[in-house]
PDB file of N, CA, C and O in Angstrom:
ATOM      1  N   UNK A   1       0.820  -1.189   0.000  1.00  0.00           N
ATOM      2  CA  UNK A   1       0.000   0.000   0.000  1.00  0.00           C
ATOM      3  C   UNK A   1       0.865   1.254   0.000  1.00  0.00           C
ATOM      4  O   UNK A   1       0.664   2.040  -0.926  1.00  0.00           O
ATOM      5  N   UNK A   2       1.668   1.516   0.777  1.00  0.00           N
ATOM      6  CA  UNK A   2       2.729   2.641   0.867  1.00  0.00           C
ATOM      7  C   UNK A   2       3.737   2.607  -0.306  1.00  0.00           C
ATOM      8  O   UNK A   2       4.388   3.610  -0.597  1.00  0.00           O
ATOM      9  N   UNK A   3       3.868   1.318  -1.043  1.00  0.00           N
ATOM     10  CA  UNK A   3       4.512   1.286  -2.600  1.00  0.00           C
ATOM     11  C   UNK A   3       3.938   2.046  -3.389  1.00  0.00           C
ATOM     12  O   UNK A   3       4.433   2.925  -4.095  1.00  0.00           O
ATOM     13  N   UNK A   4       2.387   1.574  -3.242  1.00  0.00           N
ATOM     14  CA  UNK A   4       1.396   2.262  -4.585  1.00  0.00           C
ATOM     15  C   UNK A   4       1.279   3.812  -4.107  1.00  0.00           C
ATOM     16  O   UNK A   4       1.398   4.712  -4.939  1.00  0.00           O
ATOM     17  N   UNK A   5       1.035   4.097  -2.697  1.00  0.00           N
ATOM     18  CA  UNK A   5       1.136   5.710  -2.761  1.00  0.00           C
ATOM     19  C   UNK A   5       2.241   6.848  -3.047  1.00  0.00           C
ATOM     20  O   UNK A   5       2.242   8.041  -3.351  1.00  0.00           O
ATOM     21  N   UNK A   6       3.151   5.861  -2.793  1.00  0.00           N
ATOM     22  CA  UNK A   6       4.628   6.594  -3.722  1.00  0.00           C
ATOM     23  C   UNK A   6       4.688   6.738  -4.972  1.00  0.00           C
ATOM     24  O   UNK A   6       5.194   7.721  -5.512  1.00  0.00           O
ATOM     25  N   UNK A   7       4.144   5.711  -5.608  1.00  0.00           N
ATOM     26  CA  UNK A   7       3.990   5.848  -6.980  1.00  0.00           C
ATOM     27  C   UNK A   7       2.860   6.667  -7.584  1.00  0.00           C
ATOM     28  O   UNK A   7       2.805   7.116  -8.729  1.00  0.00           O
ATOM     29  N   UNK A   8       1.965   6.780  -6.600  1.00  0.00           N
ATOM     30  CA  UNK A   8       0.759   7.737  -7.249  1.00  0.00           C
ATOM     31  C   UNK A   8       1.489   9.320  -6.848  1.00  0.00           C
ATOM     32  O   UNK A   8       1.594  10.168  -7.733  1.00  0.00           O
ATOM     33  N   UNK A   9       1.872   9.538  -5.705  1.00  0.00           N
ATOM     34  CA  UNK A   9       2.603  10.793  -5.356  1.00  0.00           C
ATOM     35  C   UNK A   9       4.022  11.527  -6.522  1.00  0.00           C
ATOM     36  O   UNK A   9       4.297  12.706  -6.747  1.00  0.00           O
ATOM     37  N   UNK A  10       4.630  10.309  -7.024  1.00  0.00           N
ATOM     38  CA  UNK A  10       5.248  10.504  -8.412  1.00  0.00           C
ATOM     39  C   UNK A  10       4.931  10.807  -9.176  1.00  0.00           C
ATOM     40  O   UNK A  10       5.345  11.746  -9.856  1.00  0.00           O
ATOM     41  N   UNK A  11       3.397   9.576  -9.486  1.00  0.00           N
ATOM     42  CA  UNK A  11       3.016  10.385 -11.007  1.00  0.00           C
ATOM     43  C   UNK A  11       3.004  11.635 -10.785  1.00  0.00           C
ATOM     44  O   UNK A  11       3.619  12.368 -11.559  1.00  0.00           O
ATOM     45  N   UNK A  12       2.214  12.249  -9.532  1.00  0.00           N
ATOM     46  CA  UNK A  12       1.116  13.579  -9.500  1.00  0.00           C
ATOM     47  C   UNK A  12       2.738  14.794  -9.456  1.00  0.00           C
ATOM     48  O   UNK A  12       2.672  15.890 -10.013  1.00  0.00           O
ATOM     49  N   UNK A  13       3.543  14.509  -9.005  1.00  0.00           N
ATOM     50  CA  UNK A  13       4.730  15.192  -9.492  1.00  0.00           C
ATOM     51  C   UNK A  13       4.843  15.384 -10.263  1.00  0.00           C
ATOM     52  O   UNK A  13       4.584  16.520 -10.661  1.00  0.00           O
ATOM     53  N   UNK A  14       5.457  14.141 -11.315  1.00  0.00           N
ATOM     54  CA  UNK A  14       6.238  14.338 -12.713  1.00  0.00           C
ATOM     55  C   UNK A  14       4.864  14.868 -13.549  1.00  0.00           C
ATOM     56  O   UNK A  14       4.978  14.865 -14.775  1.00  0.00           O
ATOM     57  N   UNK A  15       3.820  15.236 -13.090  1.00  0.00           N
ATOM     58  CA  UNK A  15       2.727  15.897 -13.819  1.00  0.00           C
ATOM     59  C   UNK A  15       2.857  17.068 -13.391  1.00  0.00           C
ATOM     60  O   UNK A  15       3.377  17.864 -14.173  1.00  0.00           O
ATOM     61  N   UNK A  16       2.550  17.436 -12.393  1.00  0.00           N
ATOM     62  CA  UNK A  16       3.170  18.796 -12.272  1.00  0.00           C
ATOM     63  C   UNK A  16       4.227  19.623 -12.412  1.00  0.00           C
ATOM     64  O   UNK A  16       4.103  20.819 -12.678  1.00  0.00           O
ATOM     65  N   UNK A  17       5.537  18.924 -12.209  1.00  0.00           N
ATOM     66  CA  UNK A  17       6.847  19.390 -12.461  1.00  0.00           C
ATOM     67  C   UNK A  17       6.452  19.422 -14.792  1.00  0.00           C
ATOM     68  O   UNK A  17       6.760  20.536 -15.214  1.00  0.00           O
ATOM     69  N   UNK A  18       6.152  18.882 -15.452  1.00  0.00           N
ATOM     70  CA  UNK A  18       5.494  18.898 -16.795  1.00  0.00           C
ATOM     71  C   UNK A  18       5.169  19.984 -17.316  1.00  0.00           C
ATOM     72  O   UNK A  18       5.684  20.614 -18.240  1.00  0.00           O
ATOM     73  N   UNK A  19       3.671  20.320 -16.247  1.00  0.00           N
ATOM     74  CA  UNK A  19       3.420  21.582 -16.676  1.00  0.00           C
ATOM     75  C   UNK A  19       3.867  22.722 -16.449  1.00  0.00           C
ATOM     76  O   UNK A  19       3.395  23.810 -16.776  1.00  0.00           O
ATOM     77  N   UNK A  20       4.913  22.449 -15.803  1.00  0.00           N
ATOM     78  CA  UNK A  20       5.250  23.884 -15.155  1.00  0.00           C
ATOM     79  C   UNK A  20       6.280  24.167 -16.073  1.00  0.00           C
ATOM     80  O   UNK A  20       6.402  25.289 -16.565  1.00  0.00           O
ATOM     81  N   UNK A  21       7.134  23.093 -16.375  1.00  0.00           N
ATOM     82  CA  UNK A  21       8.108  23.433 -17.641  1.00  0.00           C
ATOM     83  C   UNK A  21       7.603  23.772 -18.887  1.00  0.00           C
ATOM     84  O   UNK A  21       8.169  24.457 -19.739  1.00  0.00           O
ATOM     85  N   UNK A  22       6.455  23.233 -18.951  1.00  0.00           N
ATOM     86  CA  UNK A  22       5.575  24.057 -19.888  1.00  0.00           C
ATOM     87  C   UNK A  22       5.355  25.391 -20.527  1.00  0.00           C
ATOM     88  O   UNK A  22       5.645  25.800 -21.651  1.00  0.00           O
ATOM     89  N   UNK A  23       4.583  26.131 -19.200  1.00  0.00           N
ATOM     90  CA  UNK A  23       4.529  27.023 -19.058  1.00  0.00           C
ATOM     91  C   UNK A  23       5.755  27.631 -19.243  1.00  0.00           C
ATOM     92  O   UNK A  23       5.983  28.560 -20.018  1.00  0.00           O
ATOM     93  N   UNK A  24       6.623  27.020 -18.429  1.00  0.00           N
ATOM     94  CA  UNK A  24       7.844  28.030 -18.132  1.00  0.00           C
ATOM     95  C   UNK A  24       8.439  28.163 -20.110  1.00  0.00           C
ATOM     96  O   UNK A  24       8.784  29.262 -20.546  1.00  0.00           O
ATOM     97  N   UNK A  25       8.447  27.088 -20.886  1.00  0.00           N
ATOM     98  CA  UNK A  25       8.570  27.067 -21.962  1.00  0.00           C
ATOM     99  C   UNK A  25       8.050  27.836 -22.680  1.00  0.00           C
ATOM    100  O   UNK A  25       8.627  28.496 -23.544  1.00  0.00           O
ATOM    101  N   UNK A  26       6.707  27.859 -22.382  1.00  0.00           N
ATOM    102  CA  UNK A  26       5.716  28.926 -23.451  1.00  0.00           C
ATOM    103  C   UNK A  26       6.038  30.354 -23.083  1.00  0.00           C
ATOM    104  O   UNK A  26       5.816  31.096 -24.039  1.00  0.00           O
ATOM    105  N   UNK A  27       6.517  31.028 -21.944  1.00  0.00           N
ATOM    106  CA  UNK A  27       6.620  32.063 -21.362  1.00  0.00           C
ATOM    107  C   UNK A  27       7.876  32.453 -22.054  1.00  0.00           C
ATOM    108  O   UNK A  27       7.926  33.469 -22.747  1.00  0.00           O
ATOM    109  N   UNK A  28       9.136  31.471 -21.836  1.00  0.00           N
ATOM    110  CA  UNK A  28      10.340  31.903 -22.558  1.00  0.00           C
ATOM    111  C   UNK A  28       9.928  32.328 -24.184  1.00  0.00           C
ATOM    112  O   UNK A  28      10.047  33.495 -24.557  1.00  0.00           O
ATOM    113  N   UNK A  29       9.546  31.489 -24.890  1.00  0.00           N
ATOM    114  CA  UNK A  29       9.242  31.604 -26.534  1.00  0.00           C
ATOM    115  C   UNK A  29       8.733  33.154 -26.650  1.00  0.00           C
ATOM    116  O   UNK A  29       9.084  34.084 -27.376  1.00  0.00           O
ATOM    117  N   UNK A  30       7.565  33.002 -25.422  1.00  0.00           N
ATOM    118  CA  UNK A  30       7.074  34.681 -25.729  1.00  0.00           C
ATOM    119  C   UNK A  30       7.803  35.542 -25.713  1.00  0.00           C
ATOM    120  O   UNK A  30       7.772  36.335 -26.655  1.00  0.00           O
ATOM    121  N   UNK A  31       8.545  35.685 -24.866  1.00  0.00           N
ATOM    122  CA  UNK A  31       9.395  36.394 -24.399  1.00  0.00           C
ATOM    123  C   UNK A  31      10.662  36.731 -25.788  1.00  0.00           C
ATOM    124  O   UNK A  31      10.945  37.885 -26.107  1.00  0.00           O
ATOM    125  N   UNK A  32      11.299  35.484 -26.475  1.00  0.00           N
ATOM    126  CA  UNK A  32      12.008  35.838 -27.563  1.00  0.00           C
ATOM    127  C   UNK A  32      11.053  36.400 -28.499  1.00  0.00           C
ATOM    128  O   UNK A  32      11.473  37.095 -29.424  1.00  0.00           O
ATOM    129  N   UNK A  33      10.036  36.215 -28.384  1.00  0.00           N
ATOM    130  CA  UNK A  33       9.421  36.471 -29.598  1.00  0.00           C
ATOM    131  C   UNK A  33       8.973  38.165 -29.467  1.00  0.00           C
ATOM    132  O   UNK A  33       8.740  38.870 -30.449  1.00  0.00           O
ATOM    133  N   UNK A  34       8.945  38.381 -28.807  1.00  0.00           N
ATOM    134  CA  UNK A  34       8.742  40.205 -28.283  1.00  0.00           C
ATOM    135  C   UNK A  34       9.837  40.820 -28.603  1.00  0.00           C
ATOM    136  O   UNK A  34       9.789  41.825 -29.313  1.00  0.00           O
ATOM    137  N   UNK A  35      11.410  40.151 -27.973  1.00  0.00           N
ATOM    138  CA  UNK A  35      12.430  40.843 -28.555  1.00  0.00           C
ATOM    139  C   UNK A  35      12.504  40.723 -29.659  1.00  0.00           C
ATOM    140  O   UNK A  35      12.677  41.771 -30.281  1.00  0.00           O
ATOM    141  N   UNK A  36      12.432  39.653 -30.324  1.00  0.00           N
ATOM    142  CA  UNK A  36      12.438  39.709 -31.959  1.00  0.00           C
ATOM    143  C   UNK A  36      11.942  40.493 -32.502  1.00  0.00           C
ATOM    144  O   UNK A  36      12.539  41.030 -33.434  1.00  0.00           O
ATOM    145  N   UNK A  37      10.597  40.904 -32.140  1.00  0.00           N
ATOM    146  CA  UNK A  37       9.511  41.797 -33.285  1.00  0.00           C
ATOM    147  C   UNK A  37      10.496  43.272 -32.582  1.00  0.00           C
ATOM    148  O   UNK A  37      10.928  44.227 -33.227  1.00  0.00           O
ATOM    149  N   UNK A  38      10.608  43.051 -31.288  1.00  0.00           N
ATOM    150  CA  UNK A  38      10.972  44.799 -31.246  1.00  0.00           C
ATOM    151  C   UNK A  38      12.297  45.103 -31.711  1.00  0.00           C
ATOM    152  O   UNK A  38      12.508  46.313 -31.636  1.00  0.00           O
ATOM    153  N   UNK A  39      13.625  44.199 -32.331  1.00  0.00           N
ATOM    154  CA  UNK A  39      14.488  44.138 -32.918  1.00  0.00           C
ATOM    155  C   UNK A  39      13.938  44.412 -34.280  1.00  0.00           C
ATOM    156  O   UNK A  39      14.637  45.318 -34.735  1.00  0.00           O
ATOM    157  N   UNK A  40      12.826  43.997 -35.345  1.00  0.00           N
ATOM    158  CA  UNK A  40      12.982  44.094 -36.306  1.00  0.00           C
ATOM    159  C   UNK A  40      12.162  45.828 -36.571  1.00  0.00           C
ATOM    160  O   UNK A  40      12.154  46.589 -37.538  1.00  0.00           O
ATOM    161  N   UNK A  41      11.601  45.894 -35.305  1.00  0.00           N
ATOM    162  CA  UNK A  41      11.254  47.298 -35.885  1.00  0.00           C
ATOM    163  C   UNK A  41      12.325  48.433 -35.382  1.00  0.00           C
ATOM    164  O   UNK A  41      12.545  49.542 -35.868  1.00  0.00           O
ATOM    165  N   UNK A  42      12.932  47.773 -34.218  1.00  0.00           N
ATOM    166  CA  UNK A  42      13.635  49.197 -33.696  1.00  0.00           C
ATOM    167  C   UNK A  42      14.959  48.929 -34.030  1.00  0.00           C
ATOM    168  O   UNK A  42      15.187  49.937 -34.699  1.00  0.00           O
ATOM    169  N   UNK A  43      16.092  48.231 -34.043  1.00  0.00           N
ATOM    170  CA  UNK A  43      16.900  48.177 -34.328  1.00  0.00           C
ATOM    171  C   UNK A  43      17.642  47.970 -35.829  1.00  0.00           C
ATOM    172  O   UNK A  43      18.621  48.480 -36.373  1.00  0.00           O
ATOM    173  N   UNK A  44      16.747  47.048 -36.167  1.00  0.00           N
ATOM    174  CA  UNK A  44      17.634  46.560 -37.530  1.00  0.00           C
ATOM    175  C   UNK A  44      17.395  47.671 -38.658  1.00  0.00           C
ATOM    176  O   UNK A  44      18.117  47.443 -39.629  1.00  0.00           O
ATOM    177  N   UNK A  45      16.694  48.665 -38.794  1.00  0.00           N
ATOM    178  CA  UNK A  45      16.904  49.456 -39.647  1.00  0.00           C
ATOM    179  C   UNK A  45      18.017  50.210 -39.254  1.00  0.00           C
ATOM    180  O   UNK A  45      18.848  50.578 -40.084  1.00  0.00           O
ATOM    181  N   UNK A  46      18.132  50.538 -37.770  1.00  0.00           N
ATOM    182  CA  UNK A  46      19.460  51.602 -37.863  1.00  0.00           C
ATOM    183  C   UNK A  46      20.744  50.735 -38.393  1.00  0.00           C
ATOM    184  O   UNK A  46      21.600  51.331 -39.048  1.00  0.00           O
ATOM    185  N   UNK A  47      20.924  49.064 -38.069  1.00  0.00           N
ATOM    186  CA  UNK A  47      22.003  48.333 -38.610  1.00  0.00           C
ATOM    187  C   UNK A  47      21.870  48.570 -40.204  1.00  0.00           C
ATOM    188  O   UNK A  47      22.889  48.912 -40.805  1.00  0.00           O
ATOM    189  N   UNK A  48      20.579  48.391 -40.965  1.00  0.00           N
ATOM    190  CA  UNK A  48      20.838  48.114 -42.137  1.00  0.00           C
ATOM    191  C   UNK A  48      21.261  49.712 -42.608  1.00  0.00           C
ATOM    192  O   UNK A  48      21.890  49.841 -43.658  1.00  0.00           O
ATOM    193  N   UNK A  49      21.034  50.471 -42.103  1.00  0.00           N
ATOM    194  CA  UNK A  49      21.924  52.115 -42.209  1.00  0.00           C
ATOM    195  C   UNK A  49      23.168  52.074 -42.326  1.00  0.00           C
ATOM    196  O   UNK A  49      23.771  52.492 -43.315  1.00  0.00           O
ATOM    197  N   UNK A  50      23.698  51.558 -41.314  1.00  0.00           N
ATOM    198  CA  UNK A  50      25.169  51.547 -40.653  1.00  0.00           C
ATOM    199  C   UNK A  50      25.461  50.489 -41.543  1.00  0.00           C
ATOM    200  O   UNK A  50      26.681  50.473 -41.708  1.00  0.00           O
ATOM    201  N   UNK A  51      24.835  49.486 -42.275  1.00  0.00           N
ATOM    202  CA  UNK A  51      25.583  48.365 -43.609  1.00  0.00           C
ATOM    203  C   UNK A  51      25.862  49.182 -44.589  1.00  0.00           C
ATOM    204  O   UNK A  51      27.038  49.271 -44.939  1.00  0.00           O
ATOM    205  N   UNK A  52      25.057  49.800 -45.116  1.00  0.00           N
ATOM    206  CA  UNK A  52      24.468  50.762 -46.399  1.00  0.00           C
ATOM    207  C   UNK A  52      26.113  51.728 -46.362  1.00  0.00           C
ATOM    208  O   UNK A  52      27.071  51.863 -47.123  1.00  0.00           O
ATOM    209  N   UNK A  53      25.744  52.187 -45.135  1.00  0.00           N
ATOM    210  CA  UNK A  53      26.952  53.661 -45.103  1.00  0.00           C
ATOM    211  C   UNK A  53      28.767  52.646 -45.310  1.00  0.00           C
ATOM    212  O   UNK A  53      29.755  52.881 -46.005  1.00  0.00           O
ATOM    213  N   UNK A  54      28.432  51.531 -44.307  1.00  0.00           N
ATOM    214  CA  UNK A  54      30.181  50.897 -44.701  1.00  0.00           C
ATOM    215  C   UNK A  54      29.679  50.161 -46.188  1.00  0.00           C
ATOM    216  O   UNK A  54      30.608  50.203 -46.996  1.00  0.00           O
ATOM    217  N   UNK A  55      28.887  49.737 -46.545  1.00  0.00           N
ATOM    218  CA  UNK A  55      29.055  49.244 -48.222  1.00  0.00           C
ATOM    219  C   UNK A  55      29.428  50.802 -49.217  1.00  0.00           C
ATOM    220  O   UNK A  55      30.123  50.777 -50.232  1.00  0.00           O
ATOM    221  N   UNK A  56      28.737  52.176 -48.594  1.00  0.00           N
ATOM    222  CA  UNK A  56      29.467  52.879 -49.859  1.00  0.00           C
ATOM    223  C   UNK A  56      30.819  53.533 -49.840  1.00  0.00           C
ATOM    224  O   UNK A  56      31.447  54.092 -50.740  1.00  0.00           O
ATOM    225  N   UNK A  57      31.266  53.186 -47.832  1.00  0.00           N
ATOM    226  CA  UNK A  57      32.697  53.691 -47.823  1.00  0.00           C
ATOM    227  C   UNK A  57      33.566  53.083 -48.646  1.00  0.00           C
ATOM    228  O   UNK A  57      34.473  53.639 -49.265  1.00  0.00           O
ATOM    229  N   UNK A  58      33.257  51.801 -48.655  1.00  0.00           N
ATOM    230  CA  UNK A  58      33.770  50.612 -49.456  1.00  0.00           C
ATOM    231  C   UNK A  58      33.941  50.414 -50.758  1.00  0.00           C
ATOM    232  O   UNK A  58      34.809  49.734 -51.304  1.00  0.00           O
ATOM    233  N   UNK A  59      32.782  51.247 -51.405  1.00  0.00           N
ATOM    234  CA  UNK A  59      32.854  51.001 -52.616  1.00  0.00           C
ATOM    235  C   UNK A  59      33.422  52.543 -53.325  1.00  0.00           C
ATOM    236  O   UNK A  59      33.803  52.527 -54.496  1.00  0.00           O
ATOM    237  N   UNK A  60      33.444  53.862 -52.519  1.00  0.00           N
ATOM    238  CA  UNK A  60      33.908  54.781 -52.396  1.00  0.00           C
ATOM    239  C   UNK A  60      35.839  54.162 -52.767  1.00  0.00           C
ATOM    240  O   UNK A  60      36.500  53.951 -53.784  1.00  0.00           O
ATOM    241  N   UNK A  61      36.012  54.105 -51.685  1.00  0.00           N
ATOM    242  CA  UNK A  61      37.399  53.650 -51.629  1.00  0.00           C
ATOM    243  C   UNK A  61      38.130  52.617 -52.463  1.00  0.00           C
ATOM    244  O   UNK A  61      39.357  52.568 -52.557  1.00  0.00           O
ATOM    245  N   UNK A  62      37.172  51.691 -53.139  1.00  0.00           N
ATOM    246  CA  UNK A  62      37.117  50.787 -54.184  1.00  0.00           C
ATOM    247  C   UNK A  62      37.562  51.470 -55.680  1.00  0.00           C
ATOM    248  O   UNK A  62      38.222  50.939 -56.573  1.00  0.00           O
ATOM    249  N   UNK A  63      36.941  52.899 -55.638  1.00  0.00           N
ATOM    250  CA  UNK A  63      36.867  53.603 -56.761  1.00  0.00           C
ATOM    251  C   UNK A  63      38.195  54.163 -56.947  1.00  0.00           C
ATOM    252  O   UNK A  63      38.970  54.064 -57.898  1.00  0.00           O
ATOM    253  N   UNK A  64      38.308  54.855 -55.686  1.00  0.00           N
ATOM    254  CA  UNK A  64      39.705  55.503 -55.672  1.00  0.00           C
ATOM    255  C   UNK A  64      41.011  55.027 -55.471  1.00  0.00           C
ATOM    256  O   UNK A  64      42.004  55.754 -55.518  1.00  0.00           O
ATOM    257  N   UNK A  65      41.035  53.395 -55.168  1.00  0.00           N
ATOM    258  CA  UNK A  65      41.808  52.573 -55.473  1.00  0.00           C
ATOM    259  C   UNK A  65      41.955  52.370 -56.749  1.00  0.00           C
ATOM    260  O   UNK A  65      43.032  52.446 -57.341  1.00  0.00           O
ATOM    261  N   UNK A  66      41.013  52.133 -57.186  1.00  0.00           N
ATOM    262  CA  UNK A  66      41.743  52.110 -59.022  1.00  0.00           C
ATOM    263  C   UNK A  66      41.327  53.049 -59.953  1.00  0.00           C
ATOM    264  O   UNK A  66      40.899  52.757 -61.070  1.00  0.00           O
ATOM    265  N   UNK A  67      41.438  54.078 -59.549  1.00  0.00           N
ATOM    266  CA  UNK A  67      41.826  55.580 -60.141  1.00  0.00           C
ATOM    267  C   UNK A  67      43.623  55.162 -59.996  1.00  0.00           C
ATOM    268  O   UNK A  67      44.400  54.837 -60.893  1.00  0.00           O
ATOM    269  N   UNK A  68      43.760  55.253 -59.170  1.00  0.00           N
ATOM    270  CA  UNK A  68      45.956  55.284 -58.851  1.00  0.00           C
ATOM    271  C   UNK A  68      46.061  54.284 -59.744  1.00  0.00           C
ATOM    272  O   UNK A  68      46.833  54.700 -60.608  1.00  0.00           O
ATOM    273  N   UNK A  69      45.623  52.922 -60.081  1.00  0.00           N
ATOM    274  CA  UNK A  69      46.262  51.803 -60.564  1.00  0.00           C
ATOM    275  C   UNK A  69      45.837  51.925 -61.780  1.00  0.00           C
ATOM    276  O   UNK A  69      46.089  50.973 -62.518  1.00  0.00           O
ATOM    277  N   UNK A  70      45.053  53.134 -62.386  1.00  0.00           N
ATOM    278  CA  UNK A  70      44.518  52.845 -63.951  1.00  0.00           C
ATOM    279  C   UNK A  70      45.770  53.970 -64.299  1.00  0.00           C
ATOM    280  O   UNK A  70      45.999  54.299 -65.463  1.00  0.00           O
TER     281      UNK A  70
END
């Protein structure tokens, strides 16, 4: 009798310890998923700025590199 109530006291654990990782799972996801959206609106345009500006230093300096070598 005290076998089987250990084992029922387990299940009712590893069921609860379950959902709670659950939750705790679904809570994390949300959580990336908020920074994500607020990364793609607030940040990544100022990065794709700051790409834009070093792609034309680059290609600036590209130019005037072979101006000397022509």
């Amino acid at each position: 009798m005290f076998g089987s109530l250990l084992n029922y006291m387990k299940q009712i654990m590893r069921s609860a310890w379950n959902a709670q990782y659950r939750v705790l799972a679904g809570l994390a996801f949300m959580a990336l998923a908020m920074v994500a959206i607020q990364y793609d609106e607030v940040l990544a345009p100022k990065v794709h700025g700051l790409s834009d500006g070093f792609g034309a230093i680059a290609t600036d300096m590209s130019r005037r590199l072979t101006s000397f070598t022509l």
